[in-house]
C-alpha positions in Angstrom: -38.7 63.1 -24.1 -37.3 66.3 -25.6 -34.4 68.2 -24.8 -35.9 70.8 -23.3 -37.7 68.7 -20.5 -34.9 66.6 -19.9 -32.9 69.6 -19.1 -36.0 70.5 -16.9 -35.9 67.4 -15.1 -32.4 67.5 -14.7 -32.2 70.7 -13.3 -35.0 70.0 -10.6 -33.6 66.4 -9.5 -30.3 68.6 -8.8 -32.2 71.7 -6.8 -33.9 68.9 -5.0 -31.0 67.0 -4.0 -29.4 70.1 -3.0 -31.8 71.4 -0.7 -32.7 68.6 0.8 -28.9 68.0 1.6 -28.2 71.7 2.8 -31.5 71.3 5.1 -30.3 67.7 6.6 -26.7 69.0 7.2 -28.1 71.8 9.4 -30.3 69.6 11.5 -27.1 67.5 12.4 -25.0 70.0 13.0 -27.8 71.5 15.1 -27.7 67.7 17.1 -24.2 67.1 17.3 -23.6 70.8 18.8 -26.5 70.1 21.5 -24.9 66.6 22.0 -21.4 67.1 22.0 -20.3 70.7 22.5 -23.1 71.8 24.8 -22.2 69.5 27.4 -18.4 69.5 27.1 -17.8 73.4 27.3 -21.1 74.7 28.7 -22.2 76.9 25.7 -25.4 77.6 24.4 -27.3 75.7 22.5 -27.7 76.2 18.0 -31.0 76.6 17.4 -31.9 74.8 14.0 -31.3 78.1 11.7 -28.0 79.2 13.1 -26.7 75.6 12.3 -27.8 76.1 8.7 -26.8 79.3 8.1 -23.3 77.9 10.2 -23.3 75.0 7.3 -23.8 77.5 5.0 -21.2 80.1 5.8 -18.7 77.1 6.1 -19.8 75.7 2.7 -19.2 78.5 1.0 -15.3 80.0 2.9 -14.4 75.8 2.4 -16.0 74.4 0.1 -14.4 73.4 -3.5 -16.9 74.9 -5.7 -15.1 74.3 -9.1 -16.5 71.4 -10.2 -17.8 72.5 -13.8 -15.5 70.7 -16.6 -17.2 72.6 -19.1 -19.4 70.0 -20.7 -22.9 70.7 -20.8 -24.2 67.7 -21.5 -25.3 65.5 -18.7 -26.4 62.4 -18.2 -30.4 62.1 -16.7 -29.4 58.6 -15.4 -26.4 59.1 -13.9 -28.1 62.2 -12.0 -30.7 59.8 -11.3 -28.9 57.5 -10.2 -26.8 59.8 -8.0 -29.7 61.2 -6.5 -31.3 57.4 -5.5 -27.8 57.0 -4.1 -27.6 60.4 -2.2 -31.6 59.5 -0.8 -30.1 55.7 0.2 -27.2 57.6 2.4 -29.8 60.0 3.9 -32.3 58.0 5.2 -29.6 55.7 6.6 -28.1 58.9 8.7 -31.6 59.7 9.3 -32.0 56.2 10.7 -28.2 56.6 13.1 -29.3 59.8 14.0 -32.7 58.9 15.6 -30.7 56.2 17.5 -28.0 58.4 18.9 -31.3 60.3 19.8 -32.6 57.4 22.0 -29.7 56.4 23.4 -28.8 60.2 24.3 -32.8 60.1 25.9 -31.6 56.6 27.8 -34.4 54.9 26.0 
């Protein structure tokens, strides 16, 4: 594999992982609000989008976004391997979160 495609596939593996991180943090905010702070202090609820774009606002005011060491290199492995480890984390959220779903249904 050249260079060039490498670079490709490195790139995509990282948009991927990003989006699907961004997407999956607003759908728990989104359930945590409606679970926790709904009921606590009688607010309205965060529809799906307003928790994203909440994430997002608060990712980018909080967020340490310096993280280039100015190596350009990188490693289609390790970003593999991050992303099989990033996917491994998700699904096992995904998994707590559909419990804390039934048990918040009384199922």
């Amino acid at each position: 594999m050249n260079s060039k495609a490498k670079l490709n596939l490195t790139l995509a593996v990282i948009i991927i992982e990003i989006l699907i991180t961004f997407f999956l943090q607003g759908l728990y905010l989104m359930l945590a609000w409606q679970w926790i702070v709904v009921p606590i202090f009688k607010v309205s609820q965060l529809s799906y989008w307003g928790a994203t774009g909440l994430n997002f606002m608060y990712a980018l005011m909080f967020k340490n976004h310096s993280k280039f060491d100015g190596n350009c290199n990188t490693d289609l492995n390790k970003e593999l391997k991050e992303l099989v480890n990033v996917t491994i984390v998700m699904a096992i959220e995904a998994v707590l979160v559909g419990m804390l779903w039934l048990v918040s249904l009384g199922i």
